[in-house]
C-alpha positions in Angstrom: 79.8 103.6 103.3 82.8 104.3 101.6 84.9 101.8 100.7 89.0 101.3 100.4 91.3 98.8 99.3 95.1 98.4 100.4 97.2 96.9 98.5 100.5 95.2 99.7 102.4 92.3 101.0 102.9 93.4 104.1 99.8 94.3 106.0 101.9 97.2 107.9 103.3 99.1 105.2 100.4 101.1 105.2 99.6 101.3 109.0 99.1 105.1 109.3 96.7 104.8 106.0 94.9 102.4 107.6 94.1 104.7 110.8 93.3 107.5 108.4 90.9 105.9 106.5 89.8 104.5 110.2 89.2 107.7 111.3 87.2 108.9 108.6 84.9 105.9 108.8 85.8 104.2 105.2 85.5 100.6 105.2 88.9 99.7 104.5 90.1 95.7 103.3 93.7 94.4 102.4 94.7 92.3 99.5 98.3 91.3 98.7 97.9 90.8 94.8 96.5 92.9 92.4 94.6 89.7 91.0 93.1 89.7 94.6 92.4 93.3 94.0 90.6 93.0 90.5 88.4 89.5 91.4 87.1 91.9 94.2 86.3 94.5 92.3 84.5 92.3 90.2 82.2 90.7 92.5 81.1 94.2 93.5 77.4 94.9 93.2 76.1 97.7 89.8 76.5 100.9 91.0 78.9 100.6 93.4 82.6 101.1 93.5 85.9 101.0 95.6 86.3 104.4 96.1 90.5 104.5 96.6 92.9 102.0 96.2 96.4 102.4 97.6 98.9 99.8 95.9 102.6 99.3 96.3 104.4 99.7 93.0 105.7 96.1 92.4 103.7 93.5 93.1 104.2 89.9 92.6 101.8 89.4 90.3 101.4 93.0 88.4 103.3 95.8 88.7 101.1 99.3 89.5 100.8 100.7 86.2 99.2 97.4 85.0 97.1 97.6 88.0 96.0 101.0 87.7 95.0 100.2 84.2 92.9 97.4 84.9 91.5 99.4 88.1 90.3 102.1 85.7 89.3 100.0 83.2 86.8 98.1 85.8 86.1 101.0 87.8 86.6 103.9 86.3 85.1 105.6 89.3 87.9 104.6 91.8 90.4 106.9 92.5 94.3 105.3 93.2 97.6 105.9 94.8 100.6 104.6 94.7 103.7 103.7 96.8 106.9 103.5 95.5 110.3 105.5 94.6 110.0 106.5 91.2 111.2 109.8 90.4 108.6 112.9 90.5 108.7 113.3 86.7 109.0 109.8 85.8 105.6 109.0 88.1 104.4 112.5 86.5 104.8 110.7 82.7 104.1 107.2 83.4 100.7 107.6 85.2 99.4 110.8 83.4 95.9 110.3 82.7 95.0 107.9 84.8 93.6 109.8 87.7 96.3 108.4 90.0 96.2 111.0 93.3 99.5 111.0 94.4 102.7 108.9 94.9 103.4 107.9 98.6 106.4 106.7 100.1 106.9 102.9 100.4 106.2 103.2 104.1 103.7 105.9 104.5 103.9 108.2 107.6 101.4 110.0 109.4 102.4 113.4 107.0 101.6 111.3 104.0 98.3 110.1 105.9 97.3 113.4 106.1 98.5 114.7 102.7 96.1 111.2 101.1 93.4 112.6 103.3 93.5 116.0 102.3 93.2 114.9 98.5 90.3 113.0 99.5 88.6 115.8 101.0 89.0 117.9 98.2 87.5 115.0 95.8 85.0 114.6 98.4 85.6 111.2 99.1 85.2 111.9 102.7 84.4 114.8 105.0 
C-alpha cells in the first residue's frame, strides 16, 4: 500500500489532502516535527519508502528546505510538497533539484487536492 506522511502542527491544515489521499487508498499518518518525520522514515523496513510527504514550510524544529534535504537524503525515493507563501521563483530557486512536486497554499483547498493528485497520477503514485 502506498504510504503518506503529513506534516504540520495543526492536524487540519491539510484536511482536503487528507480526503484525497483517502480516496485514493494511501495510507496516510501525521507528524508535527520534521524530527518526527525523519525517526519514522528511519524505522521503515529495506525496500520500502514513504511515497509523498507534504510539509508546512516552517516548522518548529526544521524549516522545509532542511527537511526536504534530509527526506531525500534518507529516501531518495519519496517524492515532497510543500506548503507555504514563498514567491513562485523564489520556491522555483530554492528547491530546484530536489524533486519537490509543487508548492501548496498553507491551507490547502479541494483545487489544490486535486492539482497534488493529478501530479501523483502522472508519477504514478496512485491510479
Amino acid at each position: 500500500m502506498k504510504q503518506a506522511v503529513l506534516v504540520s502542527k495543526e492536524k487540519d491544515q491539510f484536511q482536503e489532502l487528507s480526503q484525497m489521499l483517502n480516496r485514493n487508498n494511501i495510507d496516510m499518518k501525521w507528524v508535527d516535527s520534521g524530527k518526527a518525520l525523519l525517526s519514522q522514515l528511519s524505522e521503515m523496513p529495506a525496500g520500502q519508502w514513504v511515497d509523498l510527504v507534504v510539509t508546512e514550510e516552517q516548522l518548529a524544529d526544521m524549516d522545509a528546505k532542511a527537511l526536504v534535504e534530509a527526506v531525500i537524503a534518507q529516501s531518495p525515493m519519496t517524492n515532497c510538497a510543500v506548503a507555504g507563501t514563498m514567491e513562485k521563483k523564489k520556491f522555483h530557486d530554492v528547491y530546484e533539484g530536489y524533486g519537490v512536486l509543487m508548492q501548496l497554499p498553507p491551507t490547502p483547498g479541494q483545487a489544490d487536492a486535486d492539482l497534488l493528485e493529478d501530479h501523483l497520477k502522472k508519477i504514478r503514485v496512485i491510479g
